[in-house]
N, C-alpha and C positions, 0 to 999 in steps of 0.2 A: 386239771388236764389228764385226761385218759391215756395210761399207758400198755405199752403191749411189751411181754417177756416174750423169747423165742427160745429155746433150747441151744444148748450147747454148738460151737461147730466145728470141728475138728480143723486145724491150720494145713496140716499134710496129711487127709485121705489116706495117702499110698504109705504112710511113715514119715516120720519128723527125721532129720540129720543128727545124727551119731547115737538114736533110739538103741536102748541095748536091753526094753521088754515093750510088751505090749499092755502095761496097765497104765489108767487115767495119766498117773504120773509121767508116765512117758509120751501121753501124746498134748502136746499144747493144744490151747481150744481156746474161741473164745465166746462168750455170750452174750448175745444182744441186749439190752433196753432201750426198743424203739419208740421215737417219739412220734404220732401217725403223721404224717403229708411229706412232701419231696421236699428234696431239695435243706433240709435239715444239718447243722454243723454236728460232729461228732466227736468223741471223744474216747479214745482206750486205756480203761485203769490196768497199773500195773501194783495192786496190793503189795508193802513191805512183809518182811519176816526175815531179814536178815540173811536171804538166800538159802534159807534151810526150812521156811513154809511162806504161806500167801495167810496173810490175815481177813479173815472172814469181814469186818467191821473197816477195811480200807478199801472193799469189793463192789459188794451189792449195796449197802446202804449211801455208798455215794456215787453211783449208778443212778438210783432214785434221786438223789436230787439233784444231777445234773439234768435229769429227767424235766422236773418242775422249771427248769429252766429253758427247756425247749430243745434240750442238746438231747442228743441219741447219745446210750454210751456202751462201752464193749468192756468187759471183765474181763481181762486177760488171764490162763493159768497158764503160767510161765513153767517152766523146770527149776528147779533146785538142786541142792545137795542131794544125790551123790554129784549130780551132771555140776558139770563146772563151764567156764568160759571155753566156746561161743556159744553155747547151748541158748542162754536167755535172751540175748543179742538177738539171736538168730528168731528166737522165740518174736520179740515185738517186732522187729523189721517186718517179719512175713503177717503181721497182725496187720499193721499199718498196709502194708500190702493188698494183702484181701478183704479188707474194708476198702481202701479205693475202688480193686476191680470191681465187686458186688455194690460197687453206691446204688446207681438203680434199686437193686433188689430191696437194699438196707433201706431206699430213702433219704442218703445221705449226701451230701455235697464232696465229692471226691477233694475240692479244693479246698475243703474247710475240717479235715482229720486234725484232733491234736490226741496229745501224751501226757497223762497224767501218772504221778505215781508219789509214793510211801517209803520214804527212808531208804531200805535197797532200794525198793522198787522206784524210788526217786533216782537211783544210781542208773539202775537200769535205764529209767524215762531219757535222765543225761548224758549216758551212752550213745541210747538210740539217735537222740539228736545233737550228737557230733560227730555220728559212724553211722552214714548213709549214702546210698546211692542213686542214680535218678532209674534202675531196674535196667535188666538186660532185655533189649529188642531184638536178641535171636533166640531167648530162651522157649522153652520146647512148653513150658508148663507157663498160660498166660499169664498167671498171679504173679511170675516172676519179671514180669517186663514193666511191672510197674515199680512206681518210686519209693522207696521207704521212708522220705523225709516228711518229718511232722509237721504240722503247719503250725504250732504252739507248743511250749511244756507250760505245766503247771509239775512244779516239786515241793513237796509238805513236806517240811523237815527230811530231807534226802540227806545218803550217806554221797559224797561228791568226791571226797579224794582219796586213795587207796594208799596214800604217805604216810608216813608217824609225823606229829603226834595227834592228827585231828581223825583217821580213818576210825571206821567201827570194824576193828579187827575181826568180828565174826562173821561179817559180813562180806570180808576179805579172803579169808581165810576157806568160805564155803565158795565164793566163786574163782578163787584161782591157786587155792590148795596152800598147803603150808609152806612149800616153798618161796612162797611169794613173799615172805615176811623179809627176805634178805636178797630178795633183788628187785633193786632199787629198778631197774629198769623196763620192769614189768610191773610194778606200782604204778609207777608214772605215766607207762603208758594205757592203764586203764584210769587214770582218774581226769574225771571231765575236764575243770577249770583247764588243765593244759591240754586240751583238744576243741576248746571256741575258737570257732573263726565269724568274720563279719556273717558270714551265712548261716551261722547257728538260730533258729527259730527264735521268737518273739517268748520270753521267760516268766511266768510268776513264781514267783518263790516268798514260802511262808517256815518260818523257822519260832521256836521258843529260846528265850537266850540262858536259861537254865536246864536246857537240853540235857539232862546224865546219860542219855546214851547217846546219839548223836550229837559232836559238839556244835555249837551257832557257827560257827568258825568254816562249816563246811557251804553254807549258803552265803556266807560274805566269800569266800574264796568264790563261789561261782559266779557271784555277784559282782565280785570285780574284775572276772574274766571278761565276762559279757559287757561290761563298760568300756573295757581297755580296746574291744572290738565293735565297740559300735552298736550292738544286739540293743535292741527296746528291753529293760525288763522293769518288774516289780519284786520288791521288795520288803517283808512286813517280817518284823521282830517283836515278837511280843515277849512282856516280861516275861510270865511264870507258865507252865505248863509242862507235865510227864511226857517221856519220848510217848510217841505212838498215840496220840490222842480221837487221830481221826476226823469226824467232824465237829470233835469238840464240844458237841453239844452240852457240856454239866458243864464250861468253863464259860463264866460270863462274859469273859473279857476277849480271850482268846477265840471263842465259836465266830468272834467277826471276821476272819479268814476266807468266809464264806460266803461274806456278803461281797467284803473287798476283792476277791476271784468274780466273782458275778458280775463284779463290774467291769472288772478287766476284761471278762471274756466277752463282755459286749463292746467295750469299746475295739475290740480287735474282730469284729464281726461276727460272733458266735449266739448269735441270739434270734 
């Protein structure tokens, strides 16, 4: 299947909220891998790094093959350390955002957007889709009148709860500062599992259960949120596998994460 790159697109033109310079870093962007005809499902990676970089190898390379699968997908560059919470938030929201309004343009099915992401950036993805809005209908900038809710997550080994003793404390620490290690009540209320409701989007989730950096422990907590509420998801524990593996391709066992998402992503219309 023939694919088409498109360049960069800047999320705010005019400046991103609480931009404090004007280099790449500061302005979120996202960029296309269109798949050619209409009407096409979509999908926005959110690359992990622990909230302090985007990893190259949780980007572009599974951009392409959500490609071969017939899905269009959008790379997200999120902000990081220094920017802290609502910088990233703010970052996918408006992603998911401006993929709806541009579906035309993109080719995409404005009703078929989901969120994909990597460890933070699986935090991030679980964020987005339990901290969204259906867009403001008097706002002045049309991007913003549309929805931010995803229509899917896919989370690979994501950091989920910002609590001891399962959080990845670096990851914690680069999105709401060191303070955060001692109050309880802003842990809390950034970690997803207690922010599903019945309306939290349709879930896959893929974890290793010898996770050393993120522990399994964060994809069962999400996991059992999403049951306690009703939410459809999936679920896949493999034995062995390094944090951060990606699409696992050297791992024989583990790279079937990719086939069992592919499934999923059709049986939930994405194909």
């Amino acid at each position: 299947m023939k694919m088409e790159e498109k360049e960069e697109q800047w999320l705010w033109p005019y400046g991103a909220p609480y931009a404090k310079g004007d280099t790449k870093e500061d302005r979120p962007a996202i960029t296309p891998y269109l798949v050619p005809g209409e009407n096409r499902p979509a999908v926005v990676i959110c690359p992990g790094g622990g909230y302090g970089m985007r990893a190259y190898h949780e980007g572009e390379p599974i951009a392409q093959w959500l490609n071969t699968l017939g899905i269009s997908a959008f790379v997200l560059r999120y902000r990081v350390a220094p920017y802290q919470y609502p910088c990233a938030l703010l970052d996918a929201q408006r992603a998911i955002r401006s993929v709806r309004y541009d579906a035309k343009r993109f080719g995409v099915d404005p009703n078929r957007i989901g969120l994909l992401g990597f460890s933070a950036g699986g935090h991030l993805t679980a964020n987005a889709g339990t901290d969204y809005d259906q867009g403001n209908p008097k706002a002045e900038d049309p991007i913003e009148r549309q929805s931010s809710r995803p229509d899917l997550l896919v989370l690979c080994y994501p950091v989920i709860t910002m609590t001891d003793p399962y959080t990845h404390a670096g990851s914690r620490s680069n999105l709401l500062g060191e303070a955060a290690s001692s109050d309880h009540g802003m842990k809390e209320r950034h970690s997803a599992e207690l922010n599903v409701t019945a309306d939290t989007p349709p879930t896959f989730l893929w974890h290793t259960s010898d996770d050393a950096g993120v522990p399994v422990e964060n994809s069962l907590l999400m996991a059992g949120a999403l049951r306690k509420h009703g939410v459809l998801f999936d679920l896949h524990v493999y034995a062995k596998g390094k944090h951060g593996l990606g699409l696992a391709e050297d791992e024989l066992h583990t790279r079937g994460w990719t086939d069992a998402c592919a499934s999923w992503l059709a049986y939930n219309g994405f194909e």
